[in-house]
C-alpha angles and dihedrals in degrees: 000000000000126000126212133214149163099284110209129178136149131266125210128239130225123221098356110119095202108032111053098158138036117202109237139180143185127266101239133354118307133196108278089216088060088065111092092050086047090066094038082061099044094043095070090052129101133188143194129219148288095066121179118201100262095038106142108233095182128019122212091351105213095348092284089125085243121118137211110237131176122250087194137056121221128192128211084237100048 
């Protein structure tokens, strides 16, 4: 039996000195068992700022129909 949940993880910036990371999560439950390939492939992903909670950071990951959105909004100015 699998069991499903939220998945959340972090994502890293690019060329923002105090903010490295932005908390995401995906959209609906996933597959506890797709984890683990979840943070290999956001792992490799970068992002810039400004970020707004419920920006999709990754569409469709790994054609499973589920997206990557943010949990925290981040300014250029932050």
């Amino acid at each position: 039996m699998s069991s499903k949940d939220i998945f959340t993880s972090l994502v890293r910036i690019k060329g923002d000195e105090r903010n490295k990371v932005v908390s995401v999560r995906s959209n609906q439950p996933i597959e506890k068992e797709l984890w683990r390939e979840f943070s290999k492939v956001l792992s490799r992903i970068y992002i810039s700022t400004p970020v707004n909670i419920g920006d999709t950071i990754c569409k469709n990951i790994m054609n499973t129909g589920i997206d990557i959105i943010s949990t925290k909004k981040i300014s250029d100015n932050d």
